[in-house]
OpenMM code with the backbone's topology and positions (N, CA, C; nanometers):
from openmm import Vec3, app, unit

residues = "UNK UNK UNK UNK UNK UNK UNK UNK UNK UNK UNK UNK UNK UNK UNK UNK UNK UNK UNK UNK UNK UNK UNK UNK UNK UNK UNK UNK UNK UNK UNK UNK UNK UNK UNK UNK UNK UNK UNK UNK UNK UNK UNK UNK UNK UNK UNK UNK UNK UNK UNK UNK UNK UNK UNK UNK UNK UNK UNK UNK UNK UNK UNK UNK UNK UNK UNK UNK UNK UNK UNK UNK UNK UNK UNK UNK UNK UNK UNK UNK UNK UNK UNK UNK UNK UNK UNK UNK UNK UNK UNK UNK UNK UNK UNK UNK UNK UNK UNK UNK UNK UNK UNK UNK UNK UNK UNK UNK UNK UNK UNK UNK UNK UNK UNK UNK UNK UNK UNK UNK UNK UNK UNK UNK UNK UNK UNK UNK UNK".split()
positions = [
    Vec3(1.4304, 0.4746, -0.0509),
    Vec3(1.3356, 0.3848, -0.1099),
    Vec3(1.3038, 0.4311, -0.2513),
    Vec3(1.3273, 0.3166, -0.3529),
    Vec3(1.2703, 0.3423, -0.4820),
    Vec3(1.0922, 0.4005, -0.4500),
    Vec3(1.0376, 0.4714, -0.5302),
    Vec3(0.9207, 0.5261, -0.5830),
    Vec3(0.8551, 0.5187, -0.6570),
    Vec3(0.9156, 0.5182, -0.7713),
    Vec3(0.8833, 0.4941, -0.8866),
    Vec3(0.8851, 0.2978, -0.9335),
    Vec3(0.7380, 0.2907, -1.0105),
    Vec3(0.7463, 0.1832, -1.0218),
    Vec3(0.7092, 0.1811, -1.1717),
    Vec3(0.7012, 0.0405, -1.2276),
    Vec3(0.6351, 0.0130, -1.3850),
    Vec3(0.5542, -0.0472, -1.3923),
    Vec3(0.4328, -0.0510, -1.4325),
    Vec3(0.2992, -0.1358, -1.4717),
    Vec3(0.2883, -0.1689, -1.6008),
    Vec3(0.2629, -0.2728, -1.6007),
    Vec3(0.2193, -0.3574, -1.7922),
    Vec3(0.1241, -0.3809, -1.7777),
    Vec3(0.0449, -0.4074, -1.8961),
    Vec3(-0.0996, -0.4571, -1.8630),
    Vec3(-0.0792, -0.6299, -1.8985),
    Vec3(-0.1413, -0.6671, -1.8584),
    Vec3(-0.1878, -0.8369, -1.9257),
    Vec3(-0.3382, -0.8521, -1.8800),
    Vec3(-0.4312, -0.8460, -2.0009),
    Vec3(-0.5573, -0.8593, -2.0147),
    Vec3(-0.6031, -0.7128, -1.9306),
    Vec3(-0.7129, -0.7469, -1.8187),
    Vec3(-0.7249, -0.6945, -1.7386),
    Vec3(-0.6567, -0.6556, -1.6133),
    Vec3(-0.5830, -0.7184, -1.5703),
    Vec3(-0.4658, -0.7049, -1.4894),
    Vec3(-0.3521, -0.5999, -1.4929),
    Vec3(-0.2709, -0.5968, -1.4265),
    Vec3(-0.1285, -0.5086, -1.4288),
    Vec3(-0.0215, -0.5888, -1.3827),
    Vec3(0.0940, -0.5928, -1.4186),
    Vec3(0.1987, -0.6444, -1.3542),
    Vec3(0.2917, -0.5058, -1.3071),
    Vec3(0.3345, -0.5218, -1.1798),
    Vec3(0.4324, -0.4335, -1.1488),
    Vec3(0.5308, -0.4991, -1.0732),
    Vec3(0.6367, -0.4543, -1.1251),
    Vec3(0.7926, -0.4725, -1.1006),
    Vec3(0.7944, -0.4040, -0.9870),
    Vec3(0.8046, -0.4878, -0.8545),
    Vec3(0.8518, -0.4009, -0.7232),
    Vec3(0.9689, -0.4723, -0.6872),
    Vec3(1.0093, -0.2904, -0.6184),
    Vec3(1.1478, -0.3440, -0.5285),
    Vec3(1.1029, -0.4054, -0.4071),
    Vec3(1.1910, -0.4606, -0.3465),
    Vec3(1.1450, -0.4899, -0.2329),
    Vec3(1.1454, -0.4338, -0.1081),
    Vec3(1.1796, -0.2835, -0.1053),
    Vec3(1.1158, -0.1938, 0.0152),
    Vec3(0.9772, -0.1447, -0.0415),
    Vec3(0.9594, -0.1364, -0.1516),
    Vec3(0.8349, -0.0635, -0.2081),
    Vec3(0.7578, -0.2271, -0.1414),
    Vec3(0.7856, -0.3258, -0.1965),
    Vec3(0.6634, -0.4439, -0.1541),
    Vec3(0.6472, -0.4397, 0.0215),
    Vec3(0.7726, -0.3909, 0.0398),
    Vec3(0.7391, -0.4159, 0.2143),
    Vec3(0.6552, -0.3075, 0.2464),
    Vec3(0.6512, -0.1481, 0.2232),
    Vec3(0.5745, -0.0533, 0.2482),
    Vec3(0.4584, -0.0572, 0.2249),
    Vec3(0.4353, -0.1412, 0.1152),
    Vec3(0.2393, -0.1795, 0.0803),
    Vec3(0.1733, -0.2585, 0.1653),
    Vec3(0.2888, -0.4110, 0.1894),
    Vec3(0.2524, -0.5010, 0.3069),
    Vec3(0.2353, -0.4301, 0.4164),
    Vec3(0.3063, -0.3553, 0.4832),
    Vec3(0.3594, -0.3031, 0.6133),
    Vec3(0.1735, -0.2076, 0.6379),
    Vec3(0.1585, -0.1479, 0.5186),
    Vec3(0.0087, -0.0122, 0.4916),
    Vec3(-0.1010, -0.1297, 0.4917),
    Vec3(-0.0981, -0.2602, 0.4066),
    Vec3(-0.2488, -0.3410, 0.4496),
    Vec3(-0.2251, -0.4063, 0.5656),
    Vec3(-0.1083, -0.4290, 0.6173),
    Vec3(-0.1373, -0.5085, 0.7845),
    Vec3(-0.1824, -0.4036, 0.8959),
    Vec3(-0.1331, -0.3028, 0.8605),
    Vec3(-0.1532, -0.2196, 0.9541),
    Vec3(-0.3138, -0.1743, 0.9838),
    Vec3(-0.3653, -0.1536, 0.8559),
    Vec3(-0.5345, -0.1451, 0.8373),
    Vec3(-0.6227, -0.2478, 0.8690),
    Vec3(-0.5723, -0.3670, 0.8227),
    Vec3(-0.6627, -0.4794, 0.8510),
    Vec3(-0.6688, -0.5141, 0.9909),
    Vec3(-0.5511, -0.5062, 1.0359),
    Vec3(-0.4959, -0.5590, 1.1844),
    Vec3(-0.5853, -0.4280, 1.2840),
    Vec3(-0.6578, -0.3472, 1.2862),
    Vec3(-0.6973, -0.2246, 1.3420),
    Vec3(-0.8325, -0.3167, 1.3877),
    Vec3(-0.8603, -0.3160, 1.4573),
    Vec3(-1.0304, -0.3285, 1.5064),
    Vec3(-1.1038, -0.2419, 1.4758),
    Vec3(-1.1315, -0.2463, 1.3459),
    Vec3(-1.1900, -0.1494, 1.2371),
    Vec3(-1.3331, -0.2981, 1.1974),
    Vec3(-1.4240, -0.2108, 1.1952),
    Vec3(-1.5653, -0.2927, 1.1215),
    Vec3(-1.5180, -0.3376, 1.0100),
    Vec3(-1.5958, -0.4176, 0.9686),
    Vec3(-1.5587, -0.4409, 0.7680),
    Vec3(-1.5668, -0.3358, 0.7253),
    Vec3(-1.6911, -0.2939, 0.7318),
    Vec3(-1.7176, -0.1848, 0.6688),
    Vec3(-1.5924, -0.0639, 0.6246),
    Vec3(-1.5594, -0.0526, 0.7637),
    Vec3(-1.4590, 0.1023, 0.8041),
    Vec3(-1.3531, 0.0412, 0.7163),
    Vec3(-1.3231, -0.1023, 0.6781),
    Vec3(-1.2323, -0.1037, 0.6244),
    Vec3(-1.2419, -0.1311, 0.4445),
    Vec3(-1.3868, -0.1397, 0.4110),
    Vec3(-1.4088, -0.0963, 0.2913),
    Vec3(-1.3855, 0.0032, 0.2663),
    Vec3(-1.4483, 0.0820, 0.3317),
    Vec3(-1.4562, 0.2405, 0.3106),
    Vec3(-1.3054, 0.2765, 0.3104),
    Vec3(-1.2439, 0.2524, 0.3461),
    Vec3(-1.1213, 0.2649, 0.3418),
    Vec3(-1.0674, 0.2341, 0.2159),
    Vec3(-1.0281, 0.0853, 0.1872),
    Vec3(-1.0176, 0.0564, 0.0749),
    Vec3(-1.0307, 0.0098, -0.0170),
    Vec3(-1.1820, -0.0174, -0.0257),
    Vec3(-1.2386, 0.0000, -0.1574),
    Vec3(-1.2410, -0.1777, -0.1755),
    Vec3(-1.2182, -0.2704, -0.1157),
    Vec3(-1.2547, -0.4274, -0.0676),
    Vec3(-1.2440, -0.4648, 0.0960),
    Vec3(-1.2607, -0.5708, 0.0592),
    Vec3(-1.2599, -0.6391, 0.2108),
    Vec3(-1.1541, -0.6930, 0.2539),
    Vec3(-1.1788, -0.8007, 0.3845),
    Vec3(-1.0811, -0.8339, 0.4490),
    Vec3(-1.0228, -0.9470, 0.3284),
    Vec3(-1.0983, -1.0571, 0.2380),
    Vec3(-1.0413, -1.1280, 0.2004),
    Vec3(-0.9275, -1.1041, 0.1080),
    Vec3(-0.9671, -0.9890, 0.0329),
    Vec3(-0.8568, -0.9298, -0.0841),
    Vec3(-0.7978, -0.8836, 0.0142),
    Vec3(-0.7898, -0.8455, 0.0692),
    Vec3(-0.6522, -0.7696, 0.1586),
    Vec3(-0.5773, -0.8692, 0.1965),
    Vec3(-0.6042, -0.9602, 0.2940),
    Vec3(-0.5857, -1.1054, 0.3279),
    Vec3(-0.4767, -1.1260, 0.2377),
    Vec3(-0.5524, -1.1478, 0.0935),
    Vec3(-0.4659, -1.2126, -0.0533),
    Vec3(-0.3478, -1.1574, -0.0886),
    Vec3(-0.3758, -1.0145, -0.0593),
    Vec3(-0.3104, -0.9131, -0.1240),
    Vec3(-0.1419, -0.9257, 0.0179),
    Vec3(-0.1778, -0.8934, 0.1362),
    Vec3(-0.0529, -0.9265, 0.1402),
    Vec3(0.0130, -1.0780, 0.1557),
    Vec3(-0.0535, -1.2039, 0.1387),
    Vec3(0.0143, -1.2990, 0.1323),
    Vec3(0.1010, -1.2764, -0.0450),
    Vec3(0.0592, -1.1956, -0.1086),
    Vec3(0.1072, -1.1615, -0.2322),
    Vec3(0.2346, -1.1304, -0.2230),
    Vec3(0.2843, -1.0292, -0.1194),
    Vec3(0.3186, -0.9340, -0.0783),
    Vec3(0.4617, -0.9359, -0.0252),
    Vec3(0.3977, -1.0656, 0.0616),
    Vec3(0.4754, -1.1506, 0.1620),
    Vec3(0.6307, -1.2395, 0.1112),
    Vec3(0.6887, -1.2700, 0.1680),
    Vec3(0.8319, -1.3720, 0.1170),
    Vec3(0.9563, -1.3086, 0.1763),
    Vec3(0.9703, -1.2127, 0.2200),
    Vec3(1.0912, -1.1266, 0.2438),
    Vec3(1.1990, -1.1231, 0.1474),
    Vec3(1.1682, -1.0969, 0.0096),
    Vec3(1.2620, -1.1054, -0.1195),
    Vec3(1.3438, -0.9934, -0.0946),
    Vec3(1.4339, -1.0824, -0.1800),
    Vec3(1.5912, -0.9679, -0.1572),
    Vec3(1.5860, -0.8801, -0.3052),
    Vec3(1.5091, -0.9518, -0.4029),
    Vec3(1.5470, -0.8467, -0.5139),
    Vec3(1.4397, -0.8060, -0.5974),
    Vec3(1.4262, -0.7720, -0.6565),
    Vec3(1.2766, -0.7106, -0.7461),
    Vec3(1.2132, -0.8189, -0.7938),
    Vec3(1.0343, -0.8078, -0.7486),
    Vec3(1.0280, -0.9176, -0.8795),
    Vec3(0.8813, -0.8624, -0.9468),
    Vec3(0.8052, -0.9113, -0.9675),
    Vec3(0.6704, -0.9001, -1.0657),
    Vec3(0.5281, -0.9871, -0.9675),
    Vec3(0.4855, -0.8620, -0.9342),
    Vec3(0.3269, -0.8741, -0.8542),
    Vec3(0.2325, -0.8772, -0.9419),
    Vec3(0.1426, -0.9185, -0.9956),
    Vec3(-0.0013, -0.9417, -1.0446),
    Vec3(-0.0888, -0.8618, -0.9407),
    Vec3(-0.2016, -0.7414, -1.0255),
    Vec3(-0.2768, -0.7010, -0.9325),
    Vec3(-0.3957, -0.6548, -1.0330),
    Vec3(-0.5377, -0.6570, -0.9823),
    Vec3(-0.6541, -0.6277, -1.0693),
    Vec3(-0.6569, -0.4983, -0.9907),
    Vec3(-0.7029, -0.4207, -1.0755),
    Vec3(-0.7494, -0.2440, -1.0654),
    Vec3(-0.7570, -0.2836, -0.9019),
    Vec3(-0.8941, -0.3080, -0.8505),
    Vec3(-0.9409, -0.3019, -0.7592),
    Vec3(-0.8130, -0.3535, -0.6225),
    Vec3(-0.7147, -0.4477, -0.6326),
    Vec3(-0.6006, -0.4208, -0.5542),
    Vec3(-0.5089, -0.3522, -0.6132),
    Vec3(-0.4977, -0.3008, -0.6939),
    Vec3(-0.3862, -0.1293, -0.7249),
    Vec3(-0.4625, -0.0383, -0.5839),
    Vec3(-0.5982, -0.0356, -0.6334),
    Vec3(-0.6563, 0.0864, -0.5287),
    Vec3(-0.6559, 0.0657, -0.3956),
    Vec3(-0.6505, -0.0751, -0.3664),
    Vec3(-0.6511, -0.0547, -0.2648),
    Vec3(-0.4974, -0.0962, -0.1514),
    Vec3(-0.3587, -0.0666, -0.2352),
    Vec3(-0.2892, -0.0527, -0.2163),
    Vec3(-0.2855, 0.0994, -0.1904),
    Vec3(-0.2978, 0.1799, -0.3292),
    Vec3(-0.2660, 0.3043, -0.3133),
    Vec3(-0.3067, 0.3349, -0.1793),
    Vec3(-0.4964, 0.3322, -0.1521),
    Vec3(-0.5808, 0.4158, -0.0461),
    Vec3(-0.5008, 0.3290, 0.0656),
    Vec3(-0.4482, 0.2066, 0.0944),
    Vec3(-0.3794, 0.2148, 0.2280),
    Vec3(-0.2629, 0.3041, 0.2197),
    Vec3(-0.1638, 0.2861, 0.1190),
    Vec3(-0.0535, 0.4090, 0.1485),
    Vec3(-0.0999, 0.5346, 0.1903),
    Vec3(-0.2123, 0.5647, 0.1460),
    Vec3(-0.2494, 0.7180, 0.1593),
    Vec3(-0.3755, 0.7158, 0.3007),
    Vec3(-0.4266, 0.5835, 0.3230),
    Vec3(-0.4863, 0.5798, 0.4584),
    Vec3(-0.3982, 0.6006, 0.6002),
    Vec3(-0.3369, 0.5010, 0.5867),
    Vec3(-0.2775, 0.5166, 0.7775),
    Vec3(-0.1787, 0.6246, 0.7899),
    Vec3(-0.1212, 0.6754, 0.7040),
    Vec3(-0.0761, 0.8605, 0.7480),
    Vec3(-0.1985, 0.9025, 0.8432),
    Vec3(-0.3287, 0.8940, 0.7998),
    Vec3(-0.4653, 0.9762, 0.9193),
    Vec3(-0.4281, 0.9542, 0.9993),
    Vec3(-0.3922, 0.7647, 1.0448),
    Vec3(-0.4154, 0.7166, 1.1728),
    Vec3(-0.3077, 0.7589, 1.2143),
    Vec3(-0.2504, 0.8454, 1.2462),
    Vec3(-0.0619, 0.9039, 1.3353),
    Vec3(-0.0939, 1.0969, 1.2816),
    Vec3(-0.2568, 1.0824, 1.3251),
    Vec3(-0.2869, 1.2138, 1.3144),
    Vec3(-0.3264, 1.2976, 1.4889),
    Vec3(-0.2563, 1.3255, 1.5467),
    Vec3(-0.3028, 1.4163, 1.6610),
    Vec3(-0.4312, 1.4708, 1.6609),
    Vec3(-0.4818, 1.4676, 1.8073),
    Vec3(-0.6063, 1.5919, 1.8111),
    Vec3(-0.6282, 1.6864, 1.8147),
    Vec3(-0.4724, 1.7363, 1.8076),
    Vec3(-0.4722, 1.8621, 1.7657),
    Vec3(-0.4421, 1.9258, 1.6067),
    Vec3(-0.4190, 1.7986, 1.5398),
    Vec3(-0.4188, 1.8182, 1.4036),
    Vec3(-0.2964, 1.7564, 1.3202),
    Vec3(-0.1916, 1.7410, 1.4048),
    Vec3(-0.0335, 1.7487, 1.3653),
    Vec3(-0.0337, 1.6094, 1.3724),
    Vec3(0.0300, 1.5757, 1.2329),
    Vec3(0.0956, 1.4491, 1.2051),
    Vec3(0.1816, 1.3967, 1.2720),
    Vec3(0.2325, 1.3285, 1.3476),
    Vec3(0.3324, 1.2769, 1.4280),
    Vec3(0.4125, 1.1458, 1.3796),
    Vec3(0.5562, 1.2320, 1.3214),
    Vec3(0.5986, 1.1390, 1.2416),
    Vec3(0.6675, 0.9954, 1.3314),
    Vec3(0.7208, 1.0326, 1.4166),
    Vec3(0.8065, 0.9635, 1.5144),
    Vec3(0.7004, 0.8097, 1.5263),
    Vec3(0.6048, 0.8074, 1.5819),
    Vec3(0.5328, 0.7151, 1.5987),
    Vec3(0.5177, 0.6071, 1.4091),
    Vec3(0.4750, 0.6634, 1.3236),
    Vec3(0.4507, 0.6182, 1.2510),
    Vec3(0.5657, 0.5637, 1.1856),
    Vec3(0.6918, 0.5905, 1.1864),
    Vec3(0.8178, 0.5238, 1.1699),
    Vec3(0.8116, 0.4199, 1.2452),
    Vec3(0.7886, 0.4290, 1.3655),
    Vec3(0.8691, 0.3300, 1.4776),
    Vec3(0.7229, 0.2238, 1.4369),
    Vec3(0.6651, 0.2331, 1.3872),
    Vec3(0.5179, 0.1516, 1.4115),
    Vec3(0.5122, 0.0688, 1.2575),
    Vec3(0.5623, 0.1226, 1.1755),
    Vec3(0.5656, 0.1092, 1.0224),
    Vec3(0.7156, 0.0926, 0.9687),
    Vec3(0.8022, 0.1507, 1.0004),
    Vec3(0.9754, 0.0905, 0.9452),
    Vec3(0.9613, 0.2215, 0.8099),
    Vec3(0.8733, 0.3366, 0.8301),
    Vec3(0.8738, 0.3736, 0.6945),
    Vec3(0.8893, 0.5364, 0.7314),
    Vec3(0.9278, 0.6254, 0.6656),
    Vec3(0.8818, 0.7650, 0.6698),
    Vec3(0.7064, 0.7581, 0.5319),
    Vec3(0.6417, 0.9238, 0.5844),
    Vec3(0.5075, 0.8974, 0.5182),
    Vec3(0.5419, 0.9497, 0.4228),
    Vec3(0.6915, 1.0504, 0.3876),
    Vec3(0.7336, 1.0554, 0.2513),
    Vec3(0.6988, 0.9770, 0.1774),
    Vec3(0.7723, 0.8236, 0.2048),
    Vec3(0.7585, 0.6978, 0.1223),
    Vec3(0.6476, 0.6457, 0.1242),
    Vec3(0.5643, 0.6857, 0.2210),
    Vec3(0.4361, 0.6227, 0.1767),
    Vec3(0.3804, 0.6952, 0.0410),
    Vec3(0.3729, 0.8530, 0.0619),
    Vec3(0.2943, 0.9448, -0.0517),
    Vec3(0.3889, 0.9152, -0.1551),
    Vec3(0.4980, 0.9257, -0.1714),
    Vec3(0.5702, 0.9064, -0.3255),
    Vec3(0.5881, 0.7896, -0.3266),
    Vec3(0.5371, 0.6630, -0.3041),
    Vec3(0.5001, 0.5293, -0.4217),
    Vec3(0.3384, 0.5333, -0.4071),
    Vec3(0.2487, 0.5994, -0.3313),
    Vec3(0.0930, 0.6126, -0.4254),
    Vec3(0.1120, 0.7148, -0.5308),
    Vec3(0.1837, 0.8278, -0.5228),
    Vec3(0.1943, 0.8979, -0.6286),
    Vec3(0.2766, 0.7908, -0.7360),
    Vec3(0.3571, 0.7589, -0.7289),
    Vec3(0.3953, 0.6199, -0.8086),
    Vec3(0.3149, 0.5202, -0.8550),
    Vec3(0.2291, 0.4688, -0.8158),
    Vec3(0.1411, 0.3696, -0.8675),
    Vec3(0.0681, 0.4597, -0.9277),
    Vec3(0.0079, 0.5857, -0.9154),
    Vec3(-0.0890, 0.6792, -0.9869),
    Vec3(-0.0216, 0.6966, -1.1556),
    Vec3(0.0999, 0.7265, -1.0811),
    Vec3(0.1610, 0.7550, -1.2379),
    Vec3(0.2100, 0.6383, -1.3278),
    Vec3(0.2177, 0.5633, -1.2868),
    Vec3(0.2730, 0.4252, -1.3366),
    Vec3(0.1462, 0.3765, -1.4278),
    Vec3(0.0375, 0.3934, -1.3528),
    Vec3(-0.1200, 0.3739, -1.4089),
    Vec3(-0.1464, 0.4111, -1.5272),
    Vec3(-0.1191, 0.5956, -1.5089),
    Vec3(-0.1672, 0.6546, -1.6256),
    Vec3(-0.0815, 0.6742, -1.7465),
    Vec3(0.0418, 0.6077, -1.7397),
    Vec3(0.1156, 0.5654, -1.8450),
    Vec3(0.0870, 0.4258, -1.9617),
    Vec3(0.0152, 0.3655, -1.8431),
    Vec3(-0.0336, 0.2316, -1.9657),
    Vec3(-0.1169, 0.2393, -2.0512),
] * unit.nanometer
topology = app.Topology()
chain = topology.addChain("A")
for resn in residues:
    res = topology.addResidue(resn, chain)
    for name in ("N", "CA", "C"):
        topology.addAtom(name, app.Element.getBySymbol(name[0]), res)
């Protein structure tokens, strides 16, 4: 999976050029959160809006494209893309402490490699503009 992504600004906004495993791994991180019988709340706190931007965010998301194209996103869905990539790694956390990767593949289509290196990707993509 590509990682690395590019952000432009337009106005307040960002445009980023995603591939389309990177768009499926963001979709794949807000369905997985929203879809949780999680309060609103738990899922603010999480990421930083609600159900409706999330909602938005992956019908954004959505299309099953075969080739790269250009997402529109305000700060506030950058973040809360990133904090899901970097949220549901917790949830495939044992009680005894240990991450359990096996589950979170078979549950997600993803390793959490790829989750942490495209939020580290959107981080850096950020602080380049």
């Amino acid at each position: 999976m590509r990682t690395r992504l590019r952000l432009t600004r337009d106005g307040d906004a960002f445009v980023a050029r995603l591939a389309p495993s990177q768009t499926a791994a963001m979709r794949e991180a807000l369905i997985y959160l929203r879809h949780r019988d999680d309060s609103d709340l738990t899922l603010t706190l999480q990421l930083g809006t609600g159900r409706k931007t999330v909602d938005a965010l992956i019908e954004r998301l959505s299309g099953g494209h075969t080739e790269s194209r250009d997402i529109r996103f305000r700060a506030e869905e950058l973040h809360a893309v990133h904090s899901a990539l970097t949220t549901v790694p917790t949830k495939f956390v044992s009680r005894e402490g240990a991450f359990t990767q096996e589950p979170f593949h078979i549950q997600l289509g993803f390793y959490r490699e790829n989750f942490d290196a495209l939020a580290r990707g959107i981080v850096e993509a950020a602080s380049e503009v």
